[in-house]
ZAPAMI-925361 format. One line per 4 residues: number of its first residue (from 1); for each residue y negated, z negated, x negated of C-alpha. Coordinates in steps of 0.2 Angstrom, whole numbers. Layout:
BEGIN
NUM	Y Z X; ...
***
This chain:
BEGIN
1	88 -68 10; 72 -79 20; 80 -73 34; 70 -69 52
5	70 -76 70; 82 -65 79; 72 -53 90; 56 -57 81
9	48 -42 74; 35 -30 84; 26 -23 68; 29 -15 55
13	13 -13 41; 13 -1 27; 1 1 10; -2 18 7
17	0 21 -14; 16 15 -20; 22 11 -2; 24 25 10
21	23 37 -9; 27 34 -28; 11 40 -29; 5 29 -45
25	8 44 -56; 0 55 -50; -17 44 -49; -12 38 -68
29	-13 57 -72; -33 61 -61; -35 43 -71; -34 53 -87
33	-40 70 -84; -58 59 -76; -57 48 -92; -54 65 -104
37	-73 67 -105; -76 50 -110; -64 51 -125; -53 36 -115
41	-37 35 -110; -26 28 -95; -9 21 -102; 4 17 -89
45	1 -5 -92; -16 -3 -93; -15 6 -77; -2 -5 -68
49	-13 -22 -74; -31 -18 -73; -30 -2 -59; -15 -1 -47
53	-22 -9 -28; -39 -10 -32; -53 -3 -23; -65 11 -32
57	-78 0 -34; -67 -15 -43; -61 0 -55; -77 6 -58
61	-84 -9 -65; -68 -12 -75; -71 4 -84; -90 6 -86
65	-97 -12 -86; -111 -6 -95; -114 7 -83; -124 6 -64
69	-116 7 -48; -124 27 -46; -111 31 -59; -96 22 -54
73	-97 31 -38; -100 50 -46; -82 43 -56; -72 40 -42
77	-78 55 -32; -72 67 -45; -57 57 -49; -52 56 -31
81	-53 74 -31; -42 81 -44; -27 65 -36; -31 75 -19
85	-28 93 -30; -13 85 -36; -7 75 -20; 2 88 -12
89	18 84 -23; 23 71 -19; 36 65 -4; 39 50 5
93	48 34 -4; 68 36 -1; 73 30 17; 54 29 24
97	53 43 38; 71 35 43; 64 18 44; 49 27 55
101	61 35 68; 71 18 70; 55 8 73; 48 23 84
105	65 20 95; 64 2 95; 47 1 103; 41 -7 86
109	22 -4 82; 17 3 65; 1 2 56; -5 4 37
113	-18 -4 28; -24 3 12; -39 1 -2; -38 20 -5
117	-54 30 2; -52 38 21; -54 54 12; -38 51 4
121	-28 40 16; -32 56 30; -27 69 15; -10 58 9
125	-4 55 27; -6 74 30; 4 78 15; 16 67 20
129	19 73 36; 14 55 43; -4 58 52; 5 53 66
133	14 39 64; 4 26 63; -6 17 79; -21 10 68
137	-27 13 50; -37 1 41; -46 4 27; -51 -10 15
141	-67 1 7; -71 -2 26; -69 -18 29; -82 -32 24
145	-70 -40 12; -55 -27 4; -37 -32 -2; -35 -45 -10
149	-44 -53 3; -31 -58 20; -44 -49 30; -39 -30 32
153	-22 -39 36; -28 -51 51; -40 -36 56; -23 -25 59
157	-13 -38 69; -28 -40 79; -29 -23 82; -11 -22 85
161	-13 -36 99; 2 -48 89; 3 -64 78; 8 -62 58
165	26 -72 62; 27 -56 74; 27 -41 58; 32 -38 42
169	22 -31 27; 25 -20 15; 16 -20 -4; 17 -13 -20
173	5 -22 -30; -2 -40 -32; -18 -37 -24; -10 -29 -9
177	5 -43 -7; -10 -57 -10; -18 -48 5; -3 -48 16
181	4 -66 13; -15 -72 13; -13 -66 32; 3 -74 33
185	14 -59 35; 34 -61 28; 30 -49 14; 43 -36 6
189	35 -30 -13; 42 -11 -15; 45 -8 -34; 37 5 -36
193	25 1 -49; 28 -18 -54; 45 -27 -56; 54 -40 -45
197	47 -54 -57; 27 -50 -54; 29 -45 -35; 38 -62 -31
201	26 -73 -43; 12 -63 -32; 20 -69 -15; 32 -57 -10
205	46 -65 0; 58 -51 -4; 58 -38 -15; 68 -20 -12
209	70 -2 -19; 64 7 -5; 68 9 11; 88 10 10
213	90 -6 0; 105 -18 7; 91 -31 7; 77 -24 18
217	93 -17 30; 100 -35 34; 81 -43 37; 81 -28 49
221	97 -30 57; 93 -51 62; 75 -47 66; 79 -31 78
225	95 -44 85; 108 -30 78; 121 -41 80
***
């Protein structure tokens, strides 16, 4: 355990895909339903190393090189929509909306920073029921540089009014956790969609389950001084 200043922690940051949702799957499966007419396919390592935490436009030069930018964006558009069609199924990551309450009643501020499209981000956190949780959103297509770039991070704890030792991170994939501990964040990789091994090699300081791991509850317990 790296283990906090006690009384430390102000924030709390969340990813979106992966982090808040196991919702890797179900963008695999719009994956392969866009890539149908193509005659491609979108097996689960391809996915996990060339896909998961990248923005549209990085996926769409991955999968059509050849092809112009006018065509990349006609891609995601349709993919996005069949994920949305599909989004309604999934539920938040074991422990999450527990995790949300107890930071809610400690006066903790909570904020998420995704490379997901607003369309989605809006779409996701209203299918979660967790449009309101969250005091500022930032969006990495909206941001001059995305994830894996420290930059949506530093532009949330400047919104957030707090220093990185101040909040923790949490990420799924090794854009996202090169993001977070590029901003200096203590950074918790959610295993969701890589293992302990690439999430710690990435940067991650810890690595945990979900939100009930003994590991994330300890880190809690010093850093909220729950002695």
């Amino acid at each position: 355990m790296n283990a906090p200043r006690k009384g430390s922690l102000r924030a709390l940051i969340f990813d979106m895909d992966g982090t808040l949702t196991d919702s890797d799957p179900i963008h695999r499966l719009a994956f392969e339903k866009a890539l149908a007419p193509y005659g491609q396919a979108m097996p689960e390592e391809e996915y996990l190393r060339m896909i998961s935490g990248r923005t549209n436009a990085e996926i769409g030069r991955i999968l059509f090189p050849d092809s112009p930018e006018a065509h990349h964006l006609a891609f995601a558009r349709e993919k996005e929509q069949l994920f949305r069609n599909l989004a309604n199924m999934l539920l938040p990551l074991s422990g999450l909306v527990g995790l949300l309450d107890r930071a809610r009643d400690r006066g903790l501020l909570l904020a998420m920073v995704t490379n997901a499209p607003r369309e989605n981000a809006e779409h996701m956190l209203e299918a979660l029921g967790l449009e309101q949780r969250f005091s500022t959103v930032v969006l990495g297509e909206e941001s001059p540089r995305p994830k894996p770039d420290p930059l949506p991070y530093r532009i949330a704890l400047e919104r957030l009014g707090i220093d990185a030792p101040e909040a923790v991170a949490f990420e799924d994939s090794v854009p996202g956790v090169r993001s977070a501990t590029g901003a200096g964040l203590f950074t918790f990789g959610v295993m969701t969609t890589q293992p302990a091994s690439v999430l710690t090699e990435a940067g991650a300081r810890e690595v945990i389950q979900d939100y009930e791991d003994p590991v994330l509850l300890e880190y809690l317990r010093i850093a909220l001084s729950e002695l």
